[in-house]
C-alpha positions in Angstrom: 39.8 91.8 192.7 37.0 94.7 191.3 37.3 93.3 187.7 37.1 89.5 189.3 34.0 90.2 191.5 32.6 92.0 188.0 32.8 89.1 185.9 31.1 86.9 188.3 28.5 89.8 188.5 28.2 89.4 184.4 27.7 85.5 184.8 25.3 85.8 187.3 23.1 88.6 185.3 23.4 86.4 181.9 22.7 83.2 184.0 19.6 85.1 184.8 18.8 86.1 181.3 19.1 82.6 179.7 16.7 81.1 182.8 14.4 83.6 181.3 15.1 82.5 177.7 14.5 79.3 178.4 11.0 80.0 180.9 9.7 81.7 178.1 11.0 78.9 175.3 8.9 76.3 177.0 5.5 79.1 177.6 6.0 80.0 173.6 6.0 76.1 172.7 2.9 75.2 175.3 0.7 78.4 174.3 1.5 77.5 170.5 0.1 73.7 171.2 -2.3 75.3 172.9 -3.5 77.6 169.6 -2.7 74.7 167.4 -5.5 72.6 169.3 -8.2 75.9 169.4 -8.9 77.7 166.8 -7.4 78.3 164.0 -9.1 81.3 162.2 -9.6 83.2 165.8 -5.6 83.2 166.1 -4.7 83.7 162.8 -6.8 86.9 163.1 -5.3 87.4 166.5 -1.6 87.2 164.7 -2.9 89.3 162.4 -4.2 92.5 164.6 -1.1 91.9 166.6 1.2 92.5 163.6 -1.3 95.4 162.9 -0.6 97.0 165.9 3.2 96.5 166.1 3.4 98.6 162.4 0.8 101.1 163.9 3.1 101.4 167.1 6.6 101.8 165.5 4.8 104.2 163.5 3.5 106.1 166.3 6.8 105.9 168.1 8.5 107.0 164.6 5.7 110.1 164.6 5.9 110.9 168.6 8.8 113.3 169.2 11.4 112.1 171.9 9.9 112.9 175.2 6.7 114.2 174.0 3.8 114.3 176.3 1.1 112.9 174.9 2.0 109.6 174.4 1.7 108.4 178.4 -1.9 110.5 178.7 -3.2 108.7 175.3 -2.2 105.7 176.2 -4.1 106.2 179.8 -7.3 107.6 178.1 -7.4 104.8 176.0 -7.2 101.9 178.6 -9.4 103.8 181.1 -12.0 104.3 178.7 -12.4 101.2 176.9 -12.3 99.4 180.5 -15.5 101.8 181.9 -16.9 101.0 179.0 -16.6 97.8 179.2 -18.2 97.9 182.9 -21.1 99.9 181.8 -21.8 98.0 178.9 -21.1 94.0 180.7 -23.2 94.6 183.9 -20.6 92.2 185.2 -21.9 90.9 188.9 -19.1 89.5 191.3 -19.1 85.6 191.4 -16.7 83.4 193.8 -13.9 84.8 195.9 -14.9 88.1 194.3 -18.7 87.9 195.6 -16.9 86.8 199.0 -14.9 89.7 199.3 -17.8 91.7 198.2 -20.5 90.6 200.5 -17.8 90.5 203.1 -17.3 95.0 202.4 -21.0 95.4 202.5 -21.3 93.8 206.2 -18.2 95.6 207.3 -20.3 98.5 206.1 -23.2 97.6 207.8 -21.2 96.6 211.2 -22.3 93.0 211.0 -19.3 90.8 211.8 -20.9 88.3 209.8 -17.8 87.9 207.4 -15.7 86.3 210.1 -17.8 83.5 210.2 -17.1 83.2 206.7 -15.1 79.8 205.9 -12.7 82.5 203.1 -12.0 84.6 205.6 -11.4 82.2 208.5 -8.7 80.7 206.0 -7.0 83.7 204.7 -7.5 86.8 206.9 -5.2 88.2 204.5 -7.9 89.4 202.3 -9.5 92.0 204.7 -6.9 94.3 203.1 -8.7 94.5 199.7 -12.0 94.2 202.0 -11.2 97.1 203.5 -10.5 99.0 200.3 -14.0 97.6 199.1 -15.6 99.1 202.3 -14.8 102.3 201.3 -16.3 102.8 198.1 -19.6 100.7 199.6 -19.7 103.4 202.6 -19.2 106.6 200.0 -21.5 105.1 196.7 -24.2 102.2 198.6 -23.9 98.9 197.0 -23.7 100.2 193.0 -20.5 98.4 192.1 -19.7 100.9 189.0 -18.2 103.2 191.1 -15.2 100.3 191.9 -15.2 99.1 188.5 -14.0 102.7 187.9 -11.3 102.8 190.1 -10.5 99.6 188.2 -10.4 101.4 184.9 -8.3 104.4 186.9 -5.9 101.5 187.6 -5.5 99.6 184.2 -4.7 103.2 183.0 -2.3 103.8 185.0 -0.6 100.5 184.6 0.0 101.2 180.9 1.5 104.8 181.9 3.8 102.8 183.9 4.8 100.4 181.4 5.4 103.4 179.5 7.5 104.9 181.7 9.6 102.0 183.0 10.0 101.5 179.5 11.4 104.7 178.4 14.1 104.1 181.6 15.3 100.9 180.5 15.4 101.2 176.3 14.9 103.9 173.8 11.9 105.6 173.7 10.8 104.8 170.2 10.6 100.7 171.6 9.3 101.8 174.9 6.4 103.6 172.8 5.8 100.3 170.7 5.9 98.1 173.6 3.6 100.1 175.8 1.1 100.4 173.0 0.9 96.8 172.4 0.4 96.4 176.0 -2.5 99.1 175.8 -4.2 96.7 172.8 -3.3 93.3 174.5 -6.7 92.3 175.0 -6.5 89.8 177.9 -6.5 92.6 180.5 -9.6 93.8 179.5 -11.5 90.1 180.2 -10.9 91.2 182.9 -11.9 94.5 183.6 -15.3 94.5 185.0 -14.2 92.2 187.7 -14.1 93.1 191.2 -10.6 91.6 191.3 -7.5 92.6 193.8 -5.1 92.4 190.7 -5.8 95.5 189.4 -5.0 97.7 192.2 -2.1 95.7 193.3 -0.2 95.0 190.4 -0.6 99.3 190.0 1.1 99.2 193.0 3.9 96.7 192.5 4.8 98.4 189.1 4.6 101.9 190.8 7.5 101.1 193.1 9.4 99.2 190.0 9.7 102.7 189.0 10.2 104.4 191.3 13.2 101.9 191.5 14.2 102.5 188.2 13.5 105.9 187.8 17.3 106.8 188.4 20.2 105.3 186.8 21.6 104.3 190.5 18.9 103.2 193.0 19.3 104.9 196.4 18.4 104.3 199.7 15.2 106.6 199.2 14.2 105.1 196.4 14.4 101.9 197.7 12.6 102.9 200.2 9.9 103.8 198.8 9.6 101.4 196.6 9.4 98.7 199.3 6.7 100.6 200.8 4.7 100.8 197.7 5.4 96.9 197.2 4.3 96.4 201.1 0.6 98.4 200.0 0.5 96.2 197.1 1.4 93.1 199.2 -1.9 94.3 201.4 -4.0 94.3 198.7 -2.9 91.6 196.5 -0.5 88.9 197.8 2.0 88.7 195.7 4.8 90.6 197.2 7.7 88.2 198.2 7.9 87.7 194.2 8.8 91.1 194.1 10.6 91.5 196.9 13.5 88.6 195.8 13.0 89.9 192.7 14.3 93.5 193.8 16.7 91.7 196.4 18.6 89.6 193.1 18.5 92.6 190.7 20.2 94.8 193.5 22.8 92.2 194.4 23.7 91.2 190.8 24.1 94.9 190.3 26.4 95.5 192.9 28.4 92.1 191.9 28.6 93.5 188.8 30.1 96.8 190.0 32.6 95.1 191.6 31.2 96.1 194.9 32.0 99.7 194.3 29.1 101.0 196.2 28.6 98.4 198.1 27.4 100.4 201.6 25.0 102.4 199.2 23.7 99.1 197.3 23.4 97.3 201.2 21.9 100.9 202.6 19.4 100.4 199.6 18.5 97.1 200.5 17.8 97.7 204.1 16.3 100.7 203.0 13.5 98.2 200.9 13.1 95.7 203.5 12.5 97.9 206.6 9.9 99.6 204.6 8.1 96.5 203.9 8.4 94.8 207.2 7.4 97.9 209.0 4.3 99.0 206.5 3.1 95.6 206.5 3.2 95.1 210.2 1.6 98.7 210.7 -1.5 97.7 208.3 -1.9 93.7 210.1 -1.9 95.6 213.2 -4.4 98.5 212.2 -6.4 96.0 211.4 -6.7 94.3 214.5 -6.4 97.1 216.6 -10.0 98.4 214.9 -11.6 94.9 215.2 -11.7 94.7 211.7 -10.2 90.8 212.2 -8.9 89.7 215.0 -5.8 87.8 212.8 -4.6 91.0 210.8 -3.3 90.1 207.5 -1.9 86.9 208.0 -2.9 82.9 206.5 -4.3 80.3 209.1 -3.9 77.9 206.1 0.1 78.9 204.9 0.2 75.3 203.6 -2.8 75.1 200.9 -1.5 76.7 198.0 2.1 74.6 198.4 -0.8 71.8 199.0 -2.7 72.1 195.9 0.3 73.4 193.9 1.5 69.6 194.1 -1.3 68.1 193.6 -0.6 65.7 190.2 -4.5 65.1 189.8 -5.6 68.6 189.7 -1.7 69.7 187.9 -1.5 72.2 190.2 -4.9 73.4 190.6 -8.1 74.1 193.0 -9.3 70.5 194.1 -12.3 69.7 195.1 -11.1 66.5 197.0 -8.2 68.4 198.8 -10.6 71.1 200.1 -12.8 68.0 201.4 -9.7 66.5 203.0 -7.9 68.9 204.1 -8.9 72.7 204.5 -12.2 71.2 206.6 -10.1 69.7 209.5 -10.0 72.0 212.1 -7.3 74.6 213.1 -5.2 72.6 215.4 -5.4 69.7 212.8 -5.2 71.0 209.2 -1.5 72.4 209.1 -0.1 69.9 210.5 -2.0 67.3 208.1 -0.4 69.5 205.3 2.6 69.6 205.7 2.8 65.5 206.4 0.7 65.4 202.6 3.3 67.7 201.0 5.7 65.6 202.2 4.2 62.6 200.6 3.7 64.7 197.6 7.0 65.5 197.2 8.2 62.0 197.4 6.8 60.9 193.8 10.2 61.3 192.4 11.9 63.6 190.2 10.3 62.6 186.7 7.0 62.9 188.5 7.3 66.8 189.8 9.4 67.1 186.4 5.6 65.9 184.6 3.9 67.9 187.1 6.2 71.5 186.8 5.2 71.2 182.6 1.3 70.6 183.0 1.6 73.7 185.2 3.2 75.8 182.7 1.0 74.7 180.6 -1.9 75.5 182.6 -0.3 79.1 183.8 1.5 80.1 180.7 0.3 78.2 177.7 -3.2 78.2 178.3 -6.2 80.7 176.8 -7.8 83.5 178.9 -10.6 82.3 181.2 -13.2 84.8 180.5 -15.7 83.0 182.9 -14.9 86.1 185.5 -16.6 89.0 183.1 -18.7 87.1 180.7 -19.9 83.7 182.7 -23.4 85.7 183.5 -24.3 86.0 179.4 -26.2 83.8 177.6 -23.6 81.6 175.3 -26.7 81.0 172.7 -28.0 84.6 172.9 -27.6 85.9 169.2 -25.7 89.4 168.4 -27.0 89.6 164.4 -25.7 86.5 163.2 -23.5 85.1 165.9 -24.3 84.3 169.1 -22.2 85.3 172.4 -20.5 82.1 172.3 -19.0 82.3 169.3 -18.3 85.9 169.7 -16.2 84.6 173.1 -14.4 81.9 171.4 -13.3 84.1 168.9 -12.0 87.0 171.9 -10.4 83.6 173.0 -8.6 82.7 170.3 -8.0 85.7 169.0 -6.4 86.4 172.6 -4.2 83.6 171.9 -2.7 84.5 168.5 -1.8 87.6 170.4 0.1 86.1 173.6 1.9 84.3 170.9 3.6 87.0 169.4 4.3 88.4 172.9 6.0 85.1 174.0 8.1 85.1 171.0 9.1 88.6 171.0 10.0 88.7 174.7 12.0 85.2 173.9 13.7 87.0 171.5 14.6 90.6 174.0 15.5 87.8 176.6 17.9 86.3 173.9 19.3 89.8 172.8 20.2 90.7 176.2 22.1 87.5 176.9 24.2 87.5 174.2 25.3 91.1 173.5 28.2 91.6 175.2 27.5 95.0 177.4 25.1 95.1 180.1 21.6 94.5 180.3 21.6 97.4 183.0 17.9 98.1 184.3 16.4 95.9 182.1 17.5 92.3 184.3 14.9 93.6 186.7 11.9 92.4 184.5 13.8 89.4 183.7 14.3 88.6 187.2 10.4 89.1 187.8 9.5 87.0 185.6 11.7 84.2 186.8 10.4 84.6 190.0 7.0 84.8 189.0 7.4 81.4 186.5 9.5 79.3 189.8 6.6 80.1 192.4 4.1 78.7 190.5 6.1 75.4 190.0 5.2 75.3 193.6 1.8 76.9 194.5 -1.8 76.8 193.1 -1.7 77.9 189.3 -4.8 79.4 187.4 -4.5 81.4 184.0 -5.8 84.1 185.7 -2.6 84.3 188.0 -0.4 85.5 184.8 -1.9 89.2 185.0 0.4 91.0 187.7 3.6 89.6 185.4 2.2 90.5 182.0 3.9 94.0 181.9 7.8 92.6 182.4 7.0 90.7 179.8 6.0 93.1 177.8 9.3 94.6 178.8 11.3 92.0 177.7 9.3 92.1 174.0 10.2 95.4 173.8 13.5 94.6 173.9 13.3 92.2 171.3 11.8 94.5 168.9 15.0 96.8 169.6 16.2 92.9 168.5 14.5 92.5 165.6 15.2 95.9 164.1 19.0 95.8 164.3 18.8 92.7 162.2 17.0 94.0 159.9 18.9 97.7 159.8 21.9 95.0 159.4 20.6 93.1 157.1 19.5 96.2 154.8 23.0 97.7 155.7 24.4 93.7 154.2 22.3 93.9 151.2 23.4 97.6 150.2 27.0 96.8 150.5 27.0 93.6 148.4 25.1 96.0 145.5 27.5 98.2 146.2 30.2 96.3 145.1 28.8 94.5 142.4 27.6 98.1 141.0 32.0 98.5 141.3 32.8 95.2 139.7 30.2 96.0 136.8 32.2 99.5 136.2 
């Protein structure tokens, strides 16, 4: 019955794997279109460093003694510098949501209530979380915003650490080291990095309690634990959570399936374990903050229906619309969710080859398409000149170059997702990137899609291209291996 329940445990994780595969088949193909149509010389030269620093990290990781220390502080030092720098040198200032949330910190501050007249806030009290957080550096530092760029900088460090360390759990340490120092030198993170933006904090957060998870060979009830209250403090700060949370729900059950249900009690006391810690920590911070007066809703949406609203829109494929803010999100309270849900409804009718059309042009948008850099650079001049180039040119080549990059990335974490498929032992640890980044790819078939929206997934799929350089060097040690036998023999036959 054990070995039975196994097997099915083993479909389930490869099923899994191949989903992946195949998400990432179809993001490869749309982001190569994509660099096809752009330009070619800025991601040929992308290709190009991106090969450079794959030889520079297998050499690192060849130099670097198992275990040796250095390699997570470099790797921190490096992304926290180059991201203050960045800061200082950009002068970014907040535009958008980000000014929103901004202006909304400074008022808190200042003990106007001014920000809950605010149309963002009205809609999605779920933001006062990161609010909050902004409040505090406002109240300690005045209105400079260098101090939370900073913090940002602390962040993105720390995220490479961890990509490092979850890395070193789930493969040998010499592709952990490569893949966390192509993360480090992925430059799309850093168009980012003087930008007042939620994702940074949070997706330190969600990849904290991913090791914490991992950390151990069997997760236990503590661990779980704290890892769904680490994913609950994420969830305040950046809502993404519930990709996370079914995403550590499938890797646990899969695991236990695959046991056989062996430790069943310990795999369901983990479980509970991860979902009482998130219930309870995100009830206690929804009802901090209405206990303080901060907002009188906590945490939650008064508009849970616009993102599945503007997800299926077919004009927009998938994205913000101006005519659906108009039509919809202006109604008031008692009216708008209801009219939702009744448009969704319509939306949903269009028919199979319809959502099919739509589900690609949102890939597209999410996963094949170039970096928005309006965030950090949409203040510069585009016709300013730096020597002999102007700024413009200088971001279309950060662009493209950007894009020749992701490329490689796509194909290598195609290839781990292929590796771990088809070789006939487990995938152990490592199905818990793959089963993020299904999540992550299903939900935004559904909900609003920007480019932007890829960051908090990026490291599992630097993961998974970690373990398709573990891939691509076994077929090349078997390939030398091949070639050194057949001269073998024909060095015999000559004799």
């Amino acid at each position: 019955m054990a070995e039975r329940i196994g097997k099915t445990g083993v479909i389930l994780e490869r099923l899994v794997l191949w989903c992946a595969a195949a998400f990432l088949a179809v993001a490869s193909l749309q982001s190569g279109l994509t660099a096809i149509r752009g330009s070619l010389a800025g991601v040929l030269l992308g290709v190009v460093y991106a090969a450079l620093v794959l030889a520079g990290a297998f050499g690192a990781a060849l130099l670097w003694k198992p275990g040796h220390q250095y390699a997570a502080g470099a790797i921190f030092l490096f992304r926290f510098c180059l991201t203050a720098l960045l800061s200082l040198a950009l002068q970014t200032q907040p535009v958008s949501d980000f000014a929103r949330t901004y202006t909304a910190a400074q008022q808190l501050v200042d003990g106007s209530k001014a920000y809950l007249q605010d149309f963002y806030l009205v809609k999605w009290p779920y933001q006062t979380g990161y609010v909050i957080y902004e409040s505090l550096f406002v109240r300690l530092f005045g209105d400079s915003l260098f101090p939370l760029q900073l913090v940002n900088a602390l962040w993105m460090g720390g995220i490479g650490v961890l990509v490092y360390r979850i890395g070193c759990k789930l493969l040998p340490e010499r592709y952990a080291t490569a893949g966390a120092i192509l993360y480090a030198l992925y430059p799309a993170p850093y168009y980012m990095a003087a930008v007042l933006s939620n994702q940074h904090i949070g997706c330190f957060l969600y990849y904290l309690a991913i090791y914490l998870a991992v950390r151990k060979t069997e997760c236990t009830p503590l661990q779980a634990g704290l890892a769904g209250a680490l994913t609950a403090l994420g969830n305040v700060l950046r809502p993404e959570g519930l990709v996370f949370v079914a995403a550590f729900l499938v890797w646990r059950v899969i695991a236990a399936v695959r046991d056989g249900l062996k430790r069943w009690k310990t795999e369901l006391a983990g479980i509970l374990a991860f979902c009482l810690a998130w219930v309870l920590l995100g009830s206690i911070a929804s009802g901090a903050v209405i206990a303080t007066g901060v907002h009188p809703d906590g945490l939650k949406s008064n508009a849970p229906y616009w993102k599945f609203l503007v997800g299926l829109n077919q004009d927009s494929s998938g994205g913000w619309s101006q005519a659906d803010t108009d039509n919809y999100l202006m109604l008031p309270e008692d009216e708008m969710n209801e009219a939702m849900l009744e448009e969704i409804g319509r939306r949903l009718q269009v028919g199979p080859i319809a959502l099919a059309k739509l589900a690609l042009r949102k890939s597209q948008v999410l996963w094949g398409g170039a970096e928005d850099l309006f965030w950090q650079f949409g203040h510069m001049d585009q016709s300013a000149k730096i020597g002999p180039v102007s700024v413009g040119q200088i971001l279309g080549l950060l662009t493209w170059g950007d894009k020749g990059f992701y490329e490689i990335v796509l194909l290598l974490a195609l290839a781990g997702a292929v590796f771990l498929a088809r070789r006939r032992e487990s995938s152990g640890q490592l199905l818990y990137p793959a089963v993020l980044f299904c999540g992550f790819y299903a939900v935004y078939l559904l909900i609003e899609v920007q480019v932007r929206y890829r960051y908090t997934a990026m490291p599992a799929l630097f993961l998974l291209a970690a373990a398709g350089l573990q891939w691509f060097e076994g077929v090349a040690l078997q390939r030398d291996a091949g070639g050194t036998e057949k001269r073998g023999r024909k060095a015999r036959k000559g004799r």
